[in-house]
C-alpha positions, 0 to 999 in steps of 0.5 A: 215178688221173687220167681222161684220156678216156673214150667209147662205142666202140661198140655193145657196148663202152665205154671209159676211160683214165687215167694211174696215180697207185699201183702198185697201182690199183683201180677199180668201175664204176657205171652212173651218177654218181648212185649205186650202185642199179647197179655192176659188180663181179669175179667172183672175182679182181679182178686178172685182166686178163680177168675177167667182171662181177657186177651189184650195188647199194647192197647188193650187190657193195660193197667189190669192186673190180678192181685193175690192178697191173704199170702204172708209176705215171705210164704210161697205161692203158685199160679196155674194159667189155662189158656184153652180154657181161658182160666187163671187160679192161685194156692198157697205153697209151690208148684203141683206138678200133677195139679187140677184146674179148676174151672170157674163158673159158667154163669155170669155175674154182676162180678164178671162184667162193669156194668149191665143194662136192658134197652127197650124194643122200641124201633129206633135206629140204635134199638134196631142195631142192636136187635140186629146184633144180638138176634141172628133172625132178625139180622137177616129179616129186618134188612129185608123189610128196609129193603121192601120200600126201595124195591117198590120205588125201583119198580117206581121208578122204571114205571116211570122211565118206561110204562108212564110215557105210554099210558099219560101224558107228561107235562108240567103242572098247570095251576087254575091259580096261584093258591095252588102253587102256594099251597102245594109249596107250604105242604111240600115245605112242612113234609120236608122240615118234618122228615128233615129232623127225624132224618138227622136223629137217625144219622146221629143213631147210626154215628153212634152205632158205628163210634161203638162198633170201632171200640169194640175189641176181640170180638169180629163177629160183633164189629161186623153185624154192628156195623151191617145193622148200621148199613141198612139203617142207612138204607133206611134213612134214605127212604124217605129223601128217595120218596120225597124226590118221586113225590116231587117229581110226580106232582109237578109232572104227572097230575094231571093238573088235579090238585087232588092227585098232587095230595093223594100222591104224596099220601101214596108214598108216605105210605111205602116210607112207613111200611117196612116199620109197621112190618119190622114192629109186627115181627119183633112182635112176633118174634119176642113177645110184648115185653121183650128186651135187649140186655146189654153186658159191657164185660171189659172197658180200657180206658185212654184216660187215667179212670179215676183221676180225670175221669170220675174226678174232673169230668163226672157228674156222679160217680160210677157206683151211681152210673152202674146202679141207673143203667140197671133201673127199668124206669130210664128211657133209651135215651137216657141209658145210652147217655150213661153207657156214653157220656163223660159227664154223666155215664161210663164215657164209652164214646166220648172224647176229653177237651184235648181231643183224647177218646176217653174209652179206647176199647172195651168188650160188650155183648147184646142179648134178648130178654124174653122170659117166655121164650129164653132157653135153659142153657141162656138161663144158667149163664146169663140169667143174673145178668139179666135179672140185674136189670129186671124190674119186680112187675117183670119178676112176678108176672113173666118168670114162671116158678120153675124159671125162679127155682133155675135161677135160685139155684145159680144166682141166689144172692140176686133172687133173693132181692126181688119181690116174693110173694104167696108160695115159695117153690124152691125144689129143684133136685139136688140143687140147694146148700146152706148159701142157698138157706141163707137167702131163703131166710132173707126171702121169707122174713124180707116179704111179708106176702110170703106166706110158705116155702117150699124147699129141697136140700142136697144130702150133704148139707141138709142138716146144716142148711136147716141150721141156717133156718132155725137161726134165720126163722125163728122170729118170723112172723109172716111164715106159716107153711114150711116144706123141707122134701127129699133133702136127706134130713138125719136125726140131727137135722131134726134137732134144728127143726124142734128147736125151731119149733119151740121158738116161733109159734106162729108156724101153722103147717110143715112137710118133712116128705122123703127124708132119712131121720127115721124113728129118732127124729120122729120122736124128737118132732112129736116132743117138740110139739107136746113136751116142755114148757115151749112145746109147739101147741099152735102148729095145725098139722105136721105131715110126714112120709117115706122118711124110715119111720117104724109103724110103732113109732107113727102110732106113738107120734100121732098118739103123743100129738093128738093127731097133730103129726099126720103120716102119709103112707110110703105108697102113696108118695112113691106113686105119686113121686113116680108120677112126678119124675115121669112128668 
């Protein structure tokens, strides 16, 4: 590309324009011309015209670029950078002095991030991390519980030092029998091999916690409640050593010579170990709800390794498309989902290192979430609600999202909503929400699910009549569907239009609501023909009900008349009571 100018527009917003030299061109932003101890870097793809900005540095986000294609070679074109907003966008021809950044949107999609996964709340010492991570409660309530046990063998322990020799005498075990000894040694022997494995698991949990908290990159906040999480994890870990020592302790020295008390002993504080787990899974309990999750969003990766090459051609077992596709699948176990966020053979290669030693991953960004439907705020919703449904499963979809959650989601995400499983009644009428891309998923809704037996929708003004275009094609060979409800959309005339044509083509449409719409008498006529007139009018459509949409009260008794009774009017104040009602709620 050739530079032609570039300047500071203004306080927000710098600028650069250049006549494009390849189809196809890339650009990177760096703070200065120094070097790259500051670039600017896609989030995502770094081919769309809006995009959001990563920061990096010599290590951080190289190899990344943007690339502006659909400019002839030759022809001039323009890129605006926002870095308080942290934006980048380009246009065709030369610098807008006076022009007005856009923003992208702020929620996130499957585009915005490399890959995104939900872990089970299942108490393990890499679950517990995370829930630490990405929940500030539990961050301050989960070291409390671990520290529960410690703060009991302390007391332990001074009773011990200072109230025991007082109140017993101390003096070695004196066994009846050798048996005795043997048996005390097989149970001590077992307890110790039994908690031996379970403590090297942990230890590789908290390795792996901590190898992830070194990769994470611009993001402090994060690296340090990670790695607090691992520090009381470790705490944790040491329960069981610290018990096993007293436990030890305390039958050779303080039982009296009782085999009983040696075995009521160690039960006594296999109990205190067990304690804080019981109370850490009653408050996620709690605190989440049965079926919560923790969603994992790897924003960025910047890898030490040629990705493609050595990458997903000599080391992989798959492919990454495969890898982005599993972690997104609700039946992996943890296990298996840690396994593709890390290993080189089998997964993204977070943590892992080739055979010469090289991290295959130097860095990468990554956020931790809580999934719980019941309990997620509107806000969490918008921004990260397709994130989240990437990895839902279908049984969470119709029993934990209320129909209200759906039309939210519809709304923002409606290409992934529109993949899940529907069933029975369709409720889409969020005010002002809905436009012809929302029309094309509603068709692959209704024709993909065969429960879906009605649709319930509501247009913004401006694309009603187009979206309802959409309808008319996608419709018109369903033969599932037999209610459809088009309310407070703003319907003209020609709208209408679409809808008789509709009507004429499937017959097996049984009911339909147009309530609070514009097409006034001349749609009204254009509907009662459709049900009455031609060789293709309508005559299986049970009841057509309409109101507040201008019809004149000659014209309702012409319809009603035309249609014997097929088209049904509800007065204008009844729906304005009821409407009344509705916004009040």
């Amino acid at each position: 590309m050739e530079l032609t100018h570039s300047f500071f527009l203004s306080s927000k917003v710098y600028g650069v324009s250049f006549v494009t030299v390849m189809p196809t061109e890339f650009f990177y932003i760096l703070e200065s011309k120094l070097g790259l101890k500051r670039r600017f870097y896609p989030q995502g793809d770094g081919s769309k015209n809006i995009s959001r900005v990563l920061i990096g540095d010599e290590k951080h986000g190289h190899k990344k670029c943007w690339s502006l294609d659909g400019i002839k070679p030759g022809e001039q074109a323009s890129v605006y950078f926002a870095p308080s907003e942290g934006t980048v966008t380009w246009t065709p021809g030369p610098l807008d002095p006076n022009f007005d950044m856009p923003m992208p949107n702020k929620q996130l999609s499957l585009d915005d991030v490399v890959a995104v996964t939900q872990f089970e709340i299942d108490n393990t010492p890499l679950s517990t991390i995370i829930l630490m991570a990405a929940d500030p409660l539990a961050g301050i309530c989960v070291p409390f519980f671990h520290l529960l046990p410690h703060l009991i063998m302390i007391l332990f322990v001074i009773w011990l030092c200072y109230t025991a020799p007082k109140q017993a005498e101390i003096s070695f075990y004196q066994a009846d029998t050798h048996l005795e000894w043997i048996n005390i040694f097989v149970i001590f022997m077992v307890n110790m091999m039994r908690k031996s494995f379970a403590i090297y698991g942990h230890w590789c949990e908290i390795q792996e916690a901590l190898a992830i908290s070194s990769k994470v990159h611009n993001d402090p906040a994060l690296v340090t409640k990670i790695r607090r999480g691992a520090f009381y994890e470790f705490l944790n870990l040491m329960q069981d050593p610290i018990a096993f020592s007293l436990s030890v302790y305390v039958a050779v020295y303080m039982s009296d010579n009782l085999f009983l008390n040696v075995l009521l002993n160690i039960v006594a504080l296999e109990f205190i170990t067990e304690v804080d787990e019981e109370i850490c899974q009653a408050f996620t309990l709690w605190r989440f709800g049965e079926d919560a999750k923790i969603s994992v969003s790897i924003i960025d990766i910047t890898y030490n390794v040629d990705e493609s090459l050595e990458l997903w051609h000599q080391c992989s077992n798959t492919s990454k498309k495969n890898v982005v596709r599993d972690l997104r699948s609700s039946d992996k176990s943890n296990l298996v989902l840690w396994e593709l966020l890390t290993s080189k053979f089998q997964g993204l290669g977070l943590t892992d290192s080739m055979d010469d030693g090289r991290e295959v991953a130097s860095s990468f960004q990554i956020q931790f979430d809580i999934v719980s439907w019941e309990n997620i705020p509107e806000e969490t919703l918008i921004s990260k609600g397709g994130l989240f449904l990437a990895a839902t499963e279908d049984e969470v979809w119709k029993q934990q999202i209320s129909k209200d959650q759906r039309a939210v989601l519809f709304k923002y995400f409606p290409e992934i909503v529109s993949q899940l499983s529907w069933t029975g009644s369709v409720k889409l009428d969020l005010r002002n929400s809905y436009g012809v891309r929302h029309a094309r998923s509603v068709v692959h809704i209704a024709n993909k699910n065969e429960d879906v037996g009605s649709i319930t929708c509501e247009f913004v003004h401006n694309e009603a009549d187009a979206a309802v275009a959409v309808l008319r094609d996608g419709l018109m060979k369903n033969t599932t569907l037999h209610t459809v409800c088009i309310q407070r959309s703003g319907l003209t005339a020609n709208g209408v239009k679409d809808i008789a044509l509709l009507l004429r083509g499937n017959s097996k449409l049984g009911v339909m609501w147009l309530l609070a719409n514009d097409f006034g008498d001349a749609g009204a006529i254009i509907l009662a023909d459709a049900l009455s007139e031609g060789s293709d009018a309508n005559t299986t459509m049970h009841r057509m009900l309409l109101g507040l949409n201008n019809v004149s009260n000659e014209c309702r008794d012409k319809c009603i008349q035309k249609t014997n009774g097929r088209m049904i009017f509800i007065p204008d104040e009844h729906l304005q009571h009821l409407q009344s009602l509705v916004d009040q709620s």
